[in-house]
C-alpha positions as CSV (number, residue, x, y, z in Angstrom):
1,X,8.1,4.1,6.3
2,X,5.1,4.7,8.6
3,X,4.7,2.2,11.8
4,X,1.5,0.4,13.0
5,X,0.9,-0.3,16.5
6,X,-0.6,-3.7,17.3
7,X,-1.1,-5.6,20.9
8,X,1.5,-8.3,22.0
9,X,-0.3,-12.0,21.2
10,X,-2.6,-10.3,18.5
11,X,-2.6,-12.0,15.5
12,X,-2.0,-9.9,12.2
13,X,-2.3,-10.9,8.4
14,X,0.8,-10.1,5.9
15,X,-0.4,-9.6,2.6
16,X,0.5,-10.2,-0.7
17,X,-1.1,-9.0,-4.0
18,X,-0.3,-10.2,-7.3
19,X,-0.4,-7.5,-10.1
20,X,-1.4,-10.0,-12.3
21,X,1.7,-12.4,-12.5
22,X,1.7,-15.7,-10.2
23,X,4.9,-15.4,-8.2
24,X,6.9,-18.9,-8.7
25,X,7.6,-18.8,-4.4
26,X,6.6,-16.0,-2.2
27,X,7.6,-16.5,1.6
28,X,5.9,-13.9,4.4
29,X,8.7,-13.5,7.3
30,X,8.8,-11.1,10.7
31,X,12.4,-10.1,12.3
32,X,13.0,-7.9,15.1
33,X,14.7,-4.5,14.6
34,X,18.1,-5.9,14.5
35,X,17.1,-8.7,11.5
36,X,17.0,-11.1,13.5
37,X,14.2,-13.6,12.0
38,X,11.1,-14.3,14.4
39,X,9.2,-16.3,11.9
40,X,8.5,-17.7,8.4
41,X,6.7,-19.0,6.3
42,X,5.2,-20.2,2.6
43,X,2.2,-17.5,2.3
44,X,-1.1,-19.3,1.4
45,X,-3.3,-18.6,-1.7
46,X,-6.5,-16.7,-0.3
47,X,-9.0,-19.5,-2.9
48,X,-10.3,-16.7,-4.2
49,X,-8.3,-17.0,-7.4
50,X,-7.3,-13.7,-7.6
51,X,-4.0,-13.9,-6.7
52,X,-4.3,-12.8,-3.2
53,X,-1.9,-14.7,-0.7
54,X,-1.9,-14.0,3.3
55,X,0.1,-15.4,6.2
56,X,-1.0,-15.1,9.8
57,X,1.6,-14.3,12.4
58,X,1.0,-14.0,16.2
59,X,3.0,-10.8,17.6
60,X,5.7,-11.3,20.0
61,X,5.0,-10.7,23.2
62,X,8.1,-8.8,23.7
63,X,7.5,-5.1,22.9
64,X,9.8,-3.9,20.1
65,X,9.9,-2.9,16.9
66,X,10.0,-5.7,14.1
67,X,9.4,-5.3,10.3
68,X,7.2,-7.6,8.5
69,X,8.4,-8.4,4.8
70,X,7.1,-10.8,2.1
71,X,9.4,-12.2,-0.6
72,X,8.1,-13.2,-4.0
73,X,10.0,-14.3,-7.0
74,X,8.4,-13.4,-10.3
75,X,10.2,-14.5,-13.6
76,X,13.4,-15.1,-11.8
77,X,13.7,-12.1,-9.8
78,X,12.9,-11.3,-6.1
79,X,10.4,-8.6,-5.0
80,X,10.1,-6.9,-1.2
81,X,7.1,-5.6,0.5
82,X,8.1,-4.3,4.4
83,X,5.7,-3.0,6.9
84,X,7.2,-1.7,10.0
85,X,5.4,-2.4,12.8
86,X,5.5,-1.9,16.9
87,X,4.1,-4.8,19.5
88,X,3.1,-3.0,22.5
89,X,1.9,-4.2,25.7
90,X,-2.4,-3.2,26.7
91,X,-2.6,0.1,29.4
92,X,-4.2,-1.8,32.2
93,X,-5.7,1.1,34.8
């Protein structure tokens, strides 16, 4: 699994695209290396129609590792997308 970098107190978007199936719930979470849960939340429809659902999350200001996953349930069963990512603090010279 390949880490992004992103800023401490960015804000990044967590994605979720249906494959052509409306998932029943889908939940977009964050959780420090050691799975412990930062945040959470229902994921929002994009309006588009297209079956493309988001959730913005505000990275911690505490450099680390974390992995963002979203959880959708499609006929009964659960599907995982992860992406690990790293907050790190700006270089100021």
């Amino acid at each position: 699994m390949s880490t992004q970098d992103f800023l401490c107190g960015d804000t990044i978007k967590i994605r979720w695209i249906n494959s052509g199936v409306t998932p029943s719930a889908i939940i977009g979470a964050v959780y420090t290396g050691s799975e412990t849960i930062v945040d959470s939340a229902a994921m929002v429809e994009s309006g588009s129609g297209l079956g493309h659902y988001y959730h913005l999350h505000t990275v911690p200001n505490t450099p680390g590792y974390y992995v963002a996953q979203t959880l959708a349930t499609i006929s009964g069963k659960p599907y995982k997308n992860r992406l690990r990512f790293r907050a790190v603090l700006m270089d100021v010279n």
